[in-house]
N, C-alpha and C positions, 0 to 999 in steps of 0.2 A: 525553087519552085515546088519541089516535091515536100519541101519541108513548113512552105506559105499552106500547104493544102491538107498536109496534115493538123496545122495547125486551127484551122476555120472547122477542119470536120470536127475536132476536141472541142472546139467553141460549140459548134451545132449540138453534139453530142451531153456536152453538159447543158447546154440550155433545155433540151428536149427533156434530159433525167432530171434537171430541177423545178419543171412542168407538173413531168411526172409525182415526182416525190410531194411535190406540194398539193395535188388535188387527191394524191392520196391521202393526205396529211388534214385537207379539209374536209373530206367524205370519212373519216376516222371519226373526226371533233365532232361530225354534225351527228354519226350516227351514235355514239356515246350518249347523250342524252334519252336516242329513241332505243336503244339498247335496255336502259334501265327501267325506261318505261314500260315495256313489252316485257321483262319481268317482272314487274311488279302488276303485270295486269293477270300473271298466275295467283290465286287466292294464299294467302299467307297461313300461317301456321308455325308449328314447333318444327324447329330445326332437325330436334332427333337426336340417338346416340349416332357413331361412323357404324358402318356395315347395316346395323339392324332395322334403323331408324327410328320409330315411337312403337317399335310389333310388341315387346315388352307389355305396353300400357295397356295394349289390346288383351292379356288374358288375365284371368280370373274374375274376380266379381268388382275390379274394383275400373272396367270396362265403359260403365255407363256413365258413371262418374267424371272416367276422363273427358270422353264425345263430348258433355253435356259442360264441362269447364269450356273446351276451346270454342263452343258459340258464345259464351260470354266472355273471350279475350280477343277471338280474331271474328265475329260474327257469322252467319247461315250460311255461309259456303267457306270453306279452308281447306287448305290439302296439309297433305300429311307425305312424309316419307318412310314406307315400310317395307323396309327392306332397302332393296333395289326401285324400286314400285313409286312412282310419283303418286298417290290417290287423294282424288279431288272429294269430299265430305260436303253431301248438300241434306241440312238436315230438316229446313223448313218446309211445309206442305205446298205454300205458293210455287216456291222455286221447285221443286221437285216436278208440279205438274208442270211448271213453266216448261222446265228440262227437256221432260218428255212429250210433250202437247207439239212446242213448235218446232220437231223433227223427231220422231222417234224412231225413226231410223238410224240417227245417229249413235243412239243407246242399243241400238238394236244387237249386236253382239252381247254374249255374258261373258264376264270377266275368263280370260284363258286359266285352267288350272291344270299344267301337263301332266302330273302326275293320274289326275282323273280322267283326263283325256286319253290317253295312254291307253286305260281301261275299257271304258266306253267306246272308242272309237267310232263316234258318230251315231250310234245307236240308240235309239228311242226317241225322247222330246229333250230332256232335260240334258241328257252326251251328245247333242247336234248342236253345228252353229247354223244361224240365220240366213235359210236359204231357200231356195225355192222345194228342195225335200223337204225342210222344216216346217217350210208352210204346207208342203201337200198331207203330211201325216199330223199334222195338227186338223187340219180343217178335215181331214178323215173322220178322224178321233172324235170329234164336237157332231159330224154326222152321222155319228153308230151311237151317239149318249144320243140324241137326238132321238132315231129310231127304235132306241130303247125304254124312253120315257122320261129323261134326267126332267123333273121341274114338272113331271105329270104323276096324275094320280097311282100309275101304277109303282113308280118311286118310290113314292110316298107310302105303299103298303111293306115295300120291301124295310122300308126303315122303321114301321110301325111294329113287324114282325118282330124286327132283335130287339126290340125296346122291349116286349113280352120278357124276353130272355134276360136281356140285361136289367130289369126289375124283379129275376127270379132269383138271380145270382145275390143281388143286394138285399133281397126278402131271406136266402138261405145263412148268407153273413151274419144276419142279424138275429136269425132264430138259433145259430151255433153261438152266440155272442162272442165272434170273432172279429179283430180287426181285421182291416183291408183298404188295398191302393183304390181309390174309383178311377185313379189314372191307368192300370191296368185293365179294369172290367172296359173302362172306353175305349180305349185300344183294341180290344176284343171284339167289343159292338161294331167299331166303327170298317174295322177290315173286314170283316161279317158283311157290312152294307156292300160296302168297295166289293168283297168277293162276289154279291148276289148278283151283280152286275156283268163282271169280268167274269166268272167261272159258270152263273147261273145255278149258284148253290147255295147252300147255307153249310159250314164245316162245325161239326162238335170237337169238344175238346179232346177228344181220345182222339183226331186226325192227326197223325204223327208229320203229315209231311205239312201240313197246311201251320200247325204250330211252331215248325222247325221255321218254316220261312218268316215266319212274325217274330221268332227270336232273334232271329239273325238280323232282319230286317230295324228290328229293335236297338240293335247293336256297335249296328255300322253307321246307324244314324249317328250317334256319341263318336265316332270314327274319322268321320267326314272331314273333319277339320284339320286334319294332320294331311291332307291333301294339300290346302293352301300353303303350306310352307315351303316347295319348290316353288309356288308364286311371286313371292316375293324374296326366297333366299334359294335363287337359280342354283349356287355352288351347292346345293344339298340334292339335287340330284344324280350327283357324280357320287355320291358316298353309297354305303351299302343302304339296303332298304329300309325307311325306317319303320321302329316297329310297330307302332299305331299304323302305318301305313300298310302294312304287311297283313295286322288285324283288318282293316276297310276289307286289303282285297279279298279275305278269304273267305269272310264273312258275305258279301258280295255274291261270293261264286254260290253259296249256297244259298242266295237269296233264288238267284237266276237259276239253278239247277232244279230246286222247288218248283218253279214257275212252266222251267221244261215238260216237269213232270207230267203235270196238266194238261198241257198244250199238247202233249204228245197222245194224251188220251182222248181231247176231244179232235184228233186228227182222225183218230183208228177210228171215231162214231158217227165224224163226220158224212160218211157214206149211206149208213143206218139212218138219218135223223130225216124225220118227217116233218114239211112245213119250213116256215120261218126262224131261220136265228134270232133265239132269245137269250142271249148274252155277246160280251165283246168279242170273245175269242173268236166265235162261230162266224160272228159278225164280219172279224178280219179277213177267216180262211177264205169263209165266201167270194168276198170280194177280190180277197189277191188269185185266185183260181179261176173267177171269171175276168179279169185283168183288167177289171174297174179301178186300180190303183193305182199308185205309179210303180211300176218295178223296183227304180232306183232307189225309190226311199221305203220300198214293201219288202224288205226280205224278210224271208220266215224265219232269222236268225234274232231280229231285229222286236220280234214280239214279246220276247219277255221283257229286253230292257222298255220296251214300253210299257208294258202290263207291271214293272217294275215301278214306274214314276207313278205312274197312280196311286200305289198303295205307298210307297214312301213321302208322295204331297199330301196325301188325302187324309192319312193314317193319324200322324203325331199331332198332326194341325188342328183335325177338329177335336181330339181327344185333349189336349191341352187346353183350347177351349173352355171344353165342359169342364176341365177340373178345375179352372181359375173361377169357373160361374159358380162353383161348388165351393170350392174355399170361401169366396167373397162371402157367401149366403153364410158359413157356419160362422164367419167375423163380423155379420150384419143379421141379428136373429130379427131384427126391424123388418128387414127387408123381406127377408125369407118369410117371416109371417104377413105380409105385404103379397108376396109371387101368391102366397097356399089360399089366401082370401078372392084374389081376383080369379084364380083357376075355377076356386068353387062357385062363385056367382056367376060362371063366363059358360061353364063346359059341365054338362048334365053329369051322375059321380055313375051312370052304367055304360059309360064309352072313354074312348081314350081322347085327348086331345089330335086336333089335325089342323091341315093348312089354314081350312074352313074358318079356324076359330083366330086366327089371326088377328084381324082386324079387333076383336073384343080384349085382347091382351095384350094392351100399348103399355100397361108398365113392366112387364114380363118381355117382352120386346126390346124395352130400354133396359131393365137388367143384361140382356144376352147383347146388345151392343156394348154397354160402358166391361164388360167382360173382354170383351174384342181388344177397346182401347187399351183396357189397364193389364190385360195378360199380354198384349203387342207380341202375338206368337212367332210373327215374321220382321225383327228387328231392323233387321238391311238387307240389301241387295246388293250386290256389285256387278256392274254391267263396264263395258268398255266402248269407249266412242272411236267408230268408224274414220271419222276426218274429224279436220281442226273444226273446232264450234266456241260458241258465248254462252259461257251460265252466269246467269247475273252480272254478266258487265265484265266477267272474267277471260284471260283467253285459255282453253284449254284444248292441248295438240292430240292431234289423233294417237290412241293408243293408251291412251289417259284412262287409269281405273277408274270408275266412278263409284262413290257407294254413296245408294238412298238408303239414308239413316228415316226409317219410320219410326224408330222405337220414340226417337227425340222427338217426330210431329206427332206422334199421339199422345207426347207430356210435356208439348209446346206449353209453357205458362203462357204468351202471347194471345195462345188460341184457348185453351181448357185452364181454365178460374180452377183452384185448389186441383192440381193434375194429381197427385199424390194419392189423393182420395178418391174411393168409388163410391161414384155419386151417379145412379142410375139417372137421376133429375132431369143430368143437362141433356138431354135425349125424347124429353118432352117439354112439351108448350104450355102456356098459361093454362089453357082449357085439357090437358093429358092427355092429347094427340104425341104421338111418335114423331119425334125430328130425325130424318135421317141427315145428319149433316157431312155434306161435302170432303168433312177437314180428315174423319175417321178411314184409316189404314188399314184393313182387317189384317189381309195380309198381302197385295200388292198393287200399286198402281201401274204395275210394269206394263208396256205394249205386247211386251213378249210373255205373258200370262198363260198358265198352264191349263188344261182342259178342265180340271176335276176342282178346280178354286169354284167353279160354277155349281157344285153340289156340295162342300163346303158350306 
């Protein structure tokens, strides 16, 4: 009996495990198919070396070259493996807006880089993640430019002022018959501007601390990059510091310790000062003393690295610019005698140009945009997606680096007939009206856009 019963329950027993075994066996077979699929709906791309992935390809000059081969082997969206780093590459202007139009939320984090993080710790615009502090000191920030005049006339004299200056310095070069950077002299002007604002001054050259920090400032920017490398090669932040890295922070510290400097003097005057705050600082103290701020994202600790992001977005970017508008003009004497003809029939020769004249200087307008496109001062971004999302048909899992390659949409052959060429042209219409067209990149189309891109 006992051995009838053990043997029925072996029967049961194996019927139940060959049940089993089999709809495991079928739910294997069927998902195999949907397996392959849901890989291959990640954007395709180069393989890679082991460990490093395609990072290699990524330095030196021969950078742009690589991006611009793999849309024309795997098409407008491909990822890439660097490093560690799965990073999804969207380089066309539709998809990019598509990207960020129908959630931008999801892009809304910027790519993690811990060794910068580390530093920053959350401080200012650009060391913050996306958050409701990030929003409250950004939309701060946009209400002190505001009360200050960003995009009003009184701006507009502050920038009219250094242009005196920075036309004295280019009048003295030439009467010493000296070479000279104009990328420097911009750089000078342009943190000059950014300062009249922030500081409520103008600094000459003999300011030892105000030039220390533009040195530095100048410095660390060529630095920055040697952060990303814990990004995507995690094992290298176990090893000792590396040295470009070592350079950023130091450099850094005496970017901010400059900044202190200042801040700590308009604190001591702040008591003495009669009327209205007429710069950012003042602007700040005010407000976080009367506790119009929010605390958690106001500390007073918290105001250089912000007075920091301004001058390091604000600085390189429009001074790059200008030099690309300058080079183009001495490689185009066409052009440049083209910009010197319409200034003079436009703007009387006993004033300076102003906003006013605007409208009368649409080919002068299209030179300073096709400068935009073809200097592409803001090449990419790298942002990181919050949750799983679709780009272009693709599927990409939360955590996903992303990088908008603008440098590739603003030398989309697709979109810009002979890209190669600066050609003010495509920037005007039959009749020599100004096109501002949709496609151009200055420098971002991000949702998470920095205050000072607005005076830019």
């Amino acid at each position: 009996m006992t051995s009838i019963m053990g043997e029925r329950a072996w029967e049961c027993f194996s019927y139940v495990l060959a049940i089993i075994l089999g709809v495991c066996f079928l739910a294997l077979v069927k998902s195999l198919p949907q397996r392959k699929r849901e890989v291959n709906k990640i954007p395709p791309g180069p393989k890679g070396w082991p460990v490093i992935g395609s990072l290699m390809h990524l330095t030196g000059k021969g950078r742009d070259g690589f991006l611009f081969s793999l849309v024309r082997k795997y098409g407008a969206v491909y990822s890439l493996r660097l490093g560690s780093q799965l990073v999804v590459v969207v380089n066309r202007y539709h998809d990019e807006m598509r990207t960020l139009l129908l959630d931008g939320h999801v892009l809304s984090e910027r790519a993690p880089i811990e060794s910068l993080d580390s530093y920053f710790k959350g401080r200012g615009i650009a060391g913050a993640k996306y958050s409701g502090g990030w929003k409250d000191v950004r939309k701060f920030t946009l209400c002190i430019f505001k009360s200050l005049g960003l995009g009003r006339r009184c701006f507009e004299h502050n920038v009219l002022c250094e242009l005196d200056y920075l036309l004295l310095d280019v009048e003295q070069h030439f009467l010493n018959k000296e070479d000279f950077d104009p990328m420097f002299l911009f750089n000078n002007a342009t943190a000059n501007v950014i300062g009249s604002v922030v500081y409520g001054q103008r600094f000459e050259r003999n300011d030892e601390v105000f030039e220390t920090m533009k040195a530095a400032l100048h410095r660390s920017l060529r630095l920055v990059q040697y952060g990303g490398a814990t990004t995507f090669l995690p094992f290298m932040r176990y090893l000792p510091t590396l040295p470009g890295l070592k350079a950023f922070y130091r450099e850094m510290n005496t970017v901010i310790c400059c900044h202190k400097i200042f801040i700590d003097k308009h604190k001591r005057e702040l008591a003495n000062r009669d009327g209205k705050a007429t710069n950012f600082i003042d602007a700040y103290l005010d407000n976080s003393l009367q506790g119009e701020s929010p605390s958690s994202a106001f500390r007073h600790d918290s105001l250089a690295f912000l007075i920091n992001d301004l001058f390091m977005a604000g600085t390189e970017t429009s001074a790059t610019v200008l030099t690309w508008a300058i080079l183009s003009l001495v490689v185009h004497p066409l052009i440049q005698k083209r910009i010197h003809q319409e200034i003079d029939s436009a703007v009387p020769s006993n004033r300076q140009i102003t906003l006013q004249d605007k409208p009368n200087l649409p080919y002068t307008q299209a030179v300073l945009l096709e400068s935009l496109r073809y200097g592409s001062v803001v090449p990419a971004v790298m942002r990181a997606t919050t949750q799983d999302t679709t780009i272009s048909e693709f599927a990409v899992p939360a955590g996903t680096i992303i990088m908008l390659n603008y440098h590739y949409a603003n030398f989309d052959p697709d979109v810009w007939k002979d890209p190669d060429e600066f050609k003010p042209q495509r920037f005007l219409d039959s009749e020599g009206n100004v096109i501002h067209r949709k496609e151009l990149i200055p420098f971002s189309i991000d949702p998470v856009d920095w205050p000072d891109r607005r005076w830019n």
